[in-house]
N, C-alpha and C positions, 0 to 999 in steps of 0.2 A: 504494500500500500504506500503511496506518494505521501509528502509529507503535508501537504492542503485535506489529502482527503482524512489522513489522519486528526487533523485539528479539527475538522469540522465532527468529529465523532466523541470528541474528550471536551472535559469543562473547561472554559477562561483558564482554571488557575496553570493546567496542566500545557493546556498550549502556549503562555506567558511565558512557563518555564521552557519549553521545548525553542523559543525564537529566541532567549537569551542566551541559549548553547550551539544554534547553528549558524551557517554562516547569514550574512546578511545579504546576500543575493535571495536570498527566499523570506525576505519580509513579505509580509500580507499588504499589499497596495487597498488605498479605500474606493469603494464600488465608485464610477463613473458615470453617469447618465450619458455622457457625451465627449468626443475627443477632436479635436484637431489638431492639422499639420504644424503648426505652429501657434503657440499661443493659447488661448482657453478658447473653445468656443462662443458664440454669442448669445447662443440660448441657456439661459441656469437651469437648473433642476427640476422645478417648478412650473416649467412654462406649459401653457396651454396650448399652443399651434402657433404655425410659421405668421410670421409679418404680411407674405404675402397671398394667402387664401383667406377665403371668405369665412370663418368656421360654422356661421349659418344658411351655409347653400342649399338651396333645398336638393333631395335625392328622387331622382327619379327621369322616365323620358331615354328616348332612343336617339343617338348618332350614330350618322351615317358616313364612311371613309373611304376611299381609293386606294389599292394597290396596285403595282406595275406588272404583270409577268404572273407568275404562276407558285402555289410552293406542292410539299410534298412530305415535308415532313416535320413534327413534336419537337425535336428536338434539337435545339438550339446550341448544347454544349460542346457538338465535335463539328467536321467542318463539310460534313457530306451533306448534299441536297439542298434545299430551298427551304426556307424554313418559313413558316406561317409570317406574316406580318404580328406584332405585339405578342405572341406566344411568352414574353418574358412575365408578360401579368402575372401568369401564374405564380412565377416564383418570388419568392420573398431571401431578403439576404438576412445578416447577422444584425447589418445596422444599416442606417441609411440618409443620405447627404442630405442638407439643406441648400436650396440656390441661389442664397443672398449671403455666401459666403464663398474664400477662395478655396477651401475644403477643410468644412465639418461635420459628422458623421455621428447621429442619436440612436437610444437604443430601439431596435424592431423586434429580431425575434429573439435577441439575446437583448435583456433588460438591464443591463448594466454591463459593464467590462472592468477588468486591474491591468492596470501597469506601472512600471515600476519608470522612474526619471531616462534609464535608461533605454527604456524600449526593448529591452532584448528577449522580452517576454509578454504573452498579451493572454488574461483569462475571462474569457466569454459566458458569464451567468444567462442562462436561456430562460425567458416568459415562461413561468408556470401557465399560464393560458394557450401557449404560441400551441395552435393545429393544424393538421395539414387538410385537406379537401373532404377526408373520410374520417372525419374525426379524431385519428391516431395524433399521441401526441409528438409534439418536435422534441428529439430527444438528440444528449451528447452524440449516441450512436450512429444518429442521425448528420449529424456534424461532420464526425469523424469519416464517415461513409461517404460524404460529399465533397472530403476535402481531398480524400484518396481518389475518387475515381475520376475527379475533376483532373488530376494531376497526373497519372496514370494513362488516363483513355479517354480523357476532353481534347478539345483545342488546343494545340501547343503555346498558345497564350497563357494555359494556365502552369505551364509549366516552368513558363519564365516569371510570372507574380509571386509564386509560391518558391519558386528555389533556394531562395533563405531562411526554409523553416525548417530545421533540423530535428526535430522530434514534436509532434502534437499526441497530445493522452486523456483519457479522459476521468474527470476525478470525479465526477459522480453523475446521476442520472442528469442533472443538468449545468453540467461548467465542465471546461473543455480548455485546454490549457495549449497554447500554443509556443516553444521554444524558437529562439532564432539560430542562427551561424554566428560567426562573427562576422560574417561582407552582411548582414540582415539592416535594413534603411530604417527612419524615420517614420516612413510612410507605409511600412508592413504592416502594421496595427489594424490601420483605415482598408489596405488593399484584403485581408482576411476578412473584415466587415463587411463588404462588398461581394463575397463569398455567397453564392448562391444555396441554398439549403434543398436537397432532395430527401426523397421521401426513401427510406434502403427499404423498408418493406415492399416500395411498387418498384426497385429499381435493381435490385440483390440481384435478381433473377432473369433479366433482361439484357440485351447485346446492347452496350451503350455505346456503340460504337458504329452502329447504324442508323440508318435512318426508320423512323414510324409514326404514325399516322394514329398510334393509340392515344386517345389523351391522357395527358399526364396527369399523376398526383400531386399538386402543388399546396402552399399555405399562403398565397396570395389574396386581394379583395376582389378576383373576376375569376368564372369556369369558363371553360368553353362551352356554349350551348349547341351549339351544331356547325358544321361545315359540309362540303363540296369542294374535293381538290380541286385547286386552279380556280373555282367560278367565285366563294366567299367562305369566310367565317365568321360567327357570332359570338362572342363575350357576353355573358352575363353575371350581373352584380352578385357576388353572395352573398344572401341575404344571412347567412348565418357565418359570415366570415370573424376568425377570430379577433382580430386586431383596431376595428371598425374604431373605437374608442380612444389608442394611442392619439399622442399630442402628435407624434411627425405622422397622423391620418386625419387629422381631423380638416375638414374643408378638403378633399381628394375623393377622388374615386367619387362622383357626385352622378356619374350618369348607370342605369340601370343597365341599357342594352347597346354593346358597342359594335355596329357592323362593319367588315371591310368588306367591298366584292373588288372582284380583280380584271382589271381591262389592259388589252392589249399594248398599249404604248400610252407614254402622258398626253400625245395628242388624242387622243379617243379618251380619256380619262378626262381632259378638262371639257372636251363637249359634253357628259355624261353629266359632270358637276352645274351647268347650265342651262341643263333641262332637268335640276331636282334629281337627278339620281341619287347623290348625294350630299351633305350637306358641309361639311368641310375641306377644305384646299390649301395646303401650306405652298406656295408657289416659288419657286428656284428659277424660274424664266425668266427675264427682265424681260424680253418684249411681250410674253403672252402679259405678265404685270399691265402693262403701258396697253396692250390693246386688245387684248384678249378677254376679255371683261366688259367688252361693249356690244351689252345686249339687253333686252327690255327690264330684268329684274331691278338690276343695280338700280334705274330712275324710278322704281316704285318701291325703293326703300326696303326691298327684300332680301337685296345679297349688298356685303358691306364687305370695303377693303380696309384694312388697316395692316398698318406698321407696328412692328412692337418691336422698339433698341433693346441691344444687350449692350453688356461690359464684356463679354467674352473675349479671349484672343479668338483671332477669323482661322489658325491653322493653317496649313498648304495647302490647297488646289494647283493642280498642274498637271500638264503633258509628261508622266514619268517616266525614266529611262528605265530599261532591264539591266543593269550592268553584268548580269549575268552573259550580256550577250557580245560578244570580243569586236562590233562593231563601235559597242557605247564605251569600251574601257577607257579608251583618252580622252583624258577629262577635258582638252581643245575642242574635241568634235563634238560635246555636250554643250559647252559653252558655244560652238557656231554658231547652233542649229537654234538657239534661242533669239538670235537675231533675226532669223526670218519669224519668230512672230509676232505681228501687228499687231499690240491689242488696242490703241489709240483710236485705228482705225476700227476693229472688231466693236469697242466701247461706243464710237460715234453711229455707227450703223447698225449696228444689230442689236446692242445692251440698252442705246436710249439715254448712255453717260449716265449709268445708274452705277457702276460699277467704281473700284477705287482697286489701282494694280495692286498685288501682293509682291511685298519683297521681303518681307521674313516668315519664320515659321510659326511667329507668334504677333504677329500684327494685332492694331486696336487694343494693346494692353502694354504695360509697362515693363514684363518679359521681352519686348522686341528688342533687339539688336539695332540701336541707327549710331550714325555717326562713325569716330573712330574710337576704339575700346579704353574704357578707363583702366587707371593706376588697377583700378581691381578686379576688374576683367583679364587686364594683363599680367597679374599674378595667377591667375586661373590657369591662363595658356601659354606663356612661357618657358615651362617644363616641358611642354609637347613640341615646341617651335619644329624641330628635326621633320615630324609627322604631320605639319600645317602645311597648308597652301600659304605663302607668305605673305598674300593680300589681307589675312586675318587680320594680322597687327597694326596696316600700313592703311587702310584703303576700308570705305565703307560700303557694302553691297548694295549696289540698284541696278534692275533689271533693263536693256533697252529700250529705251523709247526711240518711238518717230513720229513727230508730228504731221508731218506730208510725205509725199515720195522722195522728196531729197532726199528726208531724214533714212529714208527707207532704203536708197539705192547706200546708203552710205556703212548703214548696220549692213547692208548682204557684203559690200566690198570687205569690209573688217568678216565678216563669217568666209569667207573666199579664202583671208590668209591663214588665218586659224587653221583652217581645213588641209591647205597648204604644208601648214608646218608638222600638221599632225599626217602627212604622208599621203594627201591625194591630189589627185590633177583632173586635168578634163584629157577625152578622149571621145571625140564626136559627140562633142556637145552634152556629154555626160560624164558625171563624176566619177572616177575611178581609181580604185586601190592604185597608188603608185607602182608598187611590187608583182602584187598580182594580177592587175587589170580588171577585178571584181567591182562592180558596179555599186556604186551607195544606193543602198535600198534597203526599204526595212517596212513594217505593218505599224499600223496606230489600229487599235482595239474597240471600238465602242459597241454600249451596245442599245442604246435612247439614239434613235434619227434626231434629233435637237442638234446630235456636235458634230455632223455632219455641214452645217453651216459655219460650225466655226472651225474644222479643220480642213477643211475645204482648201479656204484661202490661204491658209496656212501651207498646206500642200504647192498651192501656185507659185507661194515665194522660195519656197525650195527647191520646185523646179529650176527656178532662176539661176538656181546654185549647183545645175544639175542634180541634183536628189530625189529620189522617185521615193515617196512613203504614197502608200496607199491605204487608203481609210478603206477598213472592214468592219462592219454591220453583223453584230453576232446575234439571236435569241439571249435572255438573259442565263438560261441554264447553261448554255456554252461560256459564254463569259465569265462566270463564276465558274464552273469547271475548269477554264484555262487559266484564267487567274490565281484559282488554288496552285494549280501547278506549277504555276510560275512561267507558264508557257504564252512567252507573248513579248515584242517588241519593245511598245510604246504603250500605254494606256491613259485614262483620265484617274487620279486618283485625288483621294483627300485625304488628310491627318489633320483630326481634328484635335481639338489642344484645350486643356482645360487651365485655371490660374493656378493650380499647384500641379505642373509636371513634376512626373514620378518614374513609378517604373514600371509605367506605358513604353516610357522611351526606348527601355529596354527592347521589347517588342517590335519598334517602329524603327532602330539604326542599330541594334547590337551583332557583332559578327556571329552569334552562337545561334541569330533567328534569320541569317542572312538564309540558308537553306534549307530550312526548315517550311516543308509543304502548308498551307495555309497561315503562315505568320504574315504579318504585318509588315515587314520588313520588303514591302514590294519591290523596290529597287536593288534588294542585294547587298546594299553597304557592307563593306569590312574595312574597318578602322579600328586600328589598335586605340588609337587619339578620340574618336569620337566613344569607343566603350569605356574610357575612362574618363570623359565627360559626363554621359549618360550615370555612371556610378557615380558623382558629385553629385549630380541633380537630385538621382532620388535618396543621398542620404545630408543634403544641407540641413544643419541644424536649425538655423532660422529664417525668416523671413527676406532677410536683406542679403543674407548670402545664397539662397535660392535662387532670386534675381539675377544677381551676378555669374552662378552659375549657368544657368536659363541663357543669358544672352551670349554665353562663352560659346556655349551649344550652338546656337542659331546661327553666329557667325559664321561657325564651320561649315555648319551646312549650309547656310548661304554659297561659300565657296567652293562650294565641292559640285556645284550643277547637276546635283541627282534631281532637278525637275526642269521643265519652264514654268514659272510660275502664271498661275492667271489674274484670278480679282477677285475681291470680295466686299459684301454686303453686311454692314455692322445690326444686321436685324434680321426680324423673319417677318415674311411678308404674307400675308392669311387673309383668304374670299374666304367668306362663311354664307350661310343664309341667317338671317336675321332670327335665330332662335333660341340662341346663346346666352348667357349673364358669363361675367368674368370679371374678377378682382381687378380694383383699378393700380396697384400697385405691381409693377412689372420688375422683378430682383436681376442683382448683376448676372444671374444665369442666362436670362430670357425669360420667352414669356414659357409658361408652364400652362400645358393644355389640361391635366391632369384635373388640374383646379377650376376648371369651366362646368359649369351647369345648365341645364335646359332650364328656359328662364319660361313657365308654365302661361304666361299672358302673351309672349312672344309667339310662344310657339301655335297657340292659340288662335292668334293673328294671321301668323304663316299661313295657317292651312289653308285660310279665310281668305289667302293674297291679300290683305290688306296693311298698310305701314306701322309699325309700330309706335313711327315719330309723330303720326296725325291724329295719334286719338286721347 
């Protein structure tokens, strides 16, 4: 028997004595409501529900959603098949984040947590209430069974979150104790919390390593109420859900029946949302935004656009390279090739100058990388100089611009000599391996007709430079197939970025996930310099040296041309039909759909076709 579970079986006096005889690595820490990355949380002990939910929304009423493409299968933890849209509902973690912070994390189905100053150890007290769908209760073994097989026979993602936890055990039917390594971060604690909870009773028995179509045993606030591969699925509220009453649920989960049906592309998806199919649209298209939306509803007050800002960094979007692939290895012919693209031009004609270019990883937040590097940035990456691009230290990262053709013919001349020196010439009007006479050619991947517009022109400017890419048009199930793979050129990708990078990063640049089938790691990176970055980040102690760390990172990858970067939008932009109530306070996350309710006069109205503003 552990020494925790020992104390909890003997009186005060005897465990008083027992903590004055051993060592003080196994003091008993006091229970925790709540932790963050740095700092105390913002919510005390006490609190009644987030700043930004309504906690009196009423419950009740149906939405209705869109999906792209098609899925096929439950389960969402390994990396085969298609997976339902929102199927995560079901499941519930250990704790769970607040979005008006840069990350802090309260208790769910574990009601408190211990830790000790140093982190090197985190113990998960579990809700006496916490149940899963069929009444069973959520148990250590339960924990421990989800942390295994998560880590084992999940996503290799989980493999790299969990790789500094050197021993977890369980000390009684509800606390669960989790040891680190010595490489174990700051931010292990929160990433365990985050830890999805399975049911071993509905999972013991079962190939988790496939895909199915059975629905799962969750302890979430939604079941599945029925589906139809490919055509729709139905969530409904459970009415007899455990947790219903926590303070990080109250004002959530407000709608009864949540439908997605699934349509062939987003263009047949937004007609669908036009004619009532469905009722909400979160829209990514700047021009469908600007003029996609002009049709009879919007002037009778039916469907309503709004904006909702975040504080979030915007992440990378970009054209990414495969470095896998020995055309992209010299980091010249990466940087050419982003001189042919336009996006000035792209933004005035097709975006509607909605957009704003991206030139870091962490843009719209104070993680971005601008300028040239401080005194303490430059303690950061001065030990690595040998394994830098030297423009680190010297030189701040901006992406080409061109404002007219000049500017345009001037970035192709400069991507001509790059190209040049990186070993190719022309040969009938076409670019060609110096050595071998192999032709520059290579595939861009999409799989939404949308970036067909935008790599189109992109293509023509490359031509220019002899460069044949040719845009292929996949089904979404081949493209997520090829992409697991790793099998593919050029594609659109994103990295999305939260205010406290961790060890995501790990994931998204570490060489140990570069080849690794379904990681994150789309482009391959291997850097000795950037994995010892990525280790800084997710284990800074504080606030200000996280920063420091955060932009050390950015810069490299800045300089390293693992993308073209595109642009981004500091908000999310959402058609709705006019049936909605939602909190007027919008948290540095964004807005949070979660917290929306069918607003019962509104909806009322709707069906009526009549404004809600005229009566």
């Amino acid at each position: 028997m552990n020494y925790l579970g020992y104390c909890f079986q003997k009186s005060l006096a005897v465990c008083f004595l027992i903590c004055c005889i051993l060592p003080t690595t196994f003091a008993i820490s006091a229970q925790l409501h709540g932790i963050s990355l740095q700092g105390n949380p913002k919510y005390g002990k006490d609190f009644e529900y987030f700043d930004y939910v309504n906690p009196n929304a009423p419950k009740g009423g149906e939405a209705r959603f869109a999906a792209v493409g098609s899925f096929d299968t439950f389960n969402p933890f390994n990396i085969k098949g298609q997976v339902a849209t929102d199927i995560s509902r079901l499941f519930e973690t250990l704790l769970i984040n607040s979005a008006d912070e840069p990350f802090s994390e309260y208790g769910l189905i574990a009601e408190s947590l211990e830790i000790p100053d140093s982190r090197n150890w985190v113990i998960f007290n579990l809700h006496s209430h916490a149940r899963f769908h069929d009444g069973s209760p959520v148990t250590a073994d339960d924990v421990l069974f989800s942390f295994e097989i998560l880590k084992e026979k999940g996503s290799p993602i989980y493999q790299i979150y969990y790789a500094n936890v050197s021993k977890a055990e369980k000390l009684n039917e509800r606390q669960v104790k989790f040891i680190f390594s010595s490489g174990g971060s700051r931010e292990l604690p929160l990433t365990l919390g985050q830890m999805p909870i399975l049911s071993k009773k509905y999972w013991a028995n079962r190939d988790f390593t496939t895909t199915t179509l059975d629905i799962p045993i969750g302890s979430g606030p939604y079941k599945v109420e029925s589906f139809e591969p490919g055509r729709f699925i139905i969530f409904k509220r459970d009415e007899h859900y455990w947790g219903v009453d926590l303070p990080v649920n109250r004002g959530l989960n407000n709608i009864d029946r949540l439908r997605y049906d699934y349509y062939r592309d987003a263009t047949v998806a937004l007609e669908a949302f036009k004619s009532g199919a469905y009722d909400l649209r979160v829209e990514n298209v700047a021009k469908q935004w600007a003029t996609g939306y002009h049709f009879p509803a919007p002037t009778r007050c039916l469907v309503k656009q709004e904006v909702f800002r975040n504080q979030l960094p915007s992440g990378m979007q970009g054209f990414a390279y495969n470095l896998r692939r020995p055309l992209f290895k010299d980091k010249r012919v990466r940087q050419a090739l982003a001189y042919a693209f336009d996006f000035e031009w792209s933004n005035r004609n097709l975006f509607f100058s909605q957009y704003t270019r991206t030139r870091s990883y962490f843009d719209n937040s104070e993680l971005s990388a601008r300028g040239q590097p401080s005194a303490d940035e430059l303690a950061v990456l001065e030990p690595l100089r040998n394994e830098l691009p030297p423009e680190v230290f010297t030189a701040a990262y901006e992406p080409p611009t061109a404002i007219d053709n000049h500017e345009l013919r001037v970035n192709l001349q400069k991507a001509l000599k790059l190209l040049q020196e990186a070993g190719w010439t022309f040969s009938n009007h076409k670019l060609v391996n110096a050595r071998t006479l192999e032709p520059f050619r290579f595939e861009l991947l999409i799989t939404e007709p949308i970036w067909e517009r935008i790599a189109l022109p992109f293509a023509r400017n490359l031509e220019r430079l002899g460069i044949e890419m040719k845009v292929r048009l996949v089904d979404p199930a081949q493209y997520i197939n090829r992409e697991r793979s790793l099998d593919f050129d050029m594609i659109v990708n994103s990295w999305a970025q939260s205010l406290s990078p961790g060890n995501e990063q790990r994931d998204f640049w570490s060489s140990v996930s570069a080849d690794q089938l379904g990681s994150r790691n789309i482009v391959g990176l291997k850097n000795p310099a950037v994995d010892h970055l990525v280790d800084l980040v997710s284990t800074a102690p504080d606030r200000t040296s996280l920063i420091t760390r955060v932009r050390g990172l950015d810069r490299v990858l800045q300089w390293s041309y693992l993308v073209i970067p595109h642009w981004y939008f500091s908000g999310t932009r959402i058609a709705f039909w006019d049936k909605f109530g939602y909190p007027t306070v919008v948290p540095t996350q964004g807005v949070q759909l979660d917290t929306w309710w069918i607003d019962p006069i509104k909806d009322t109205l709707l069906r009526q076709k009549r404004c809600p503003s005229v009566q």
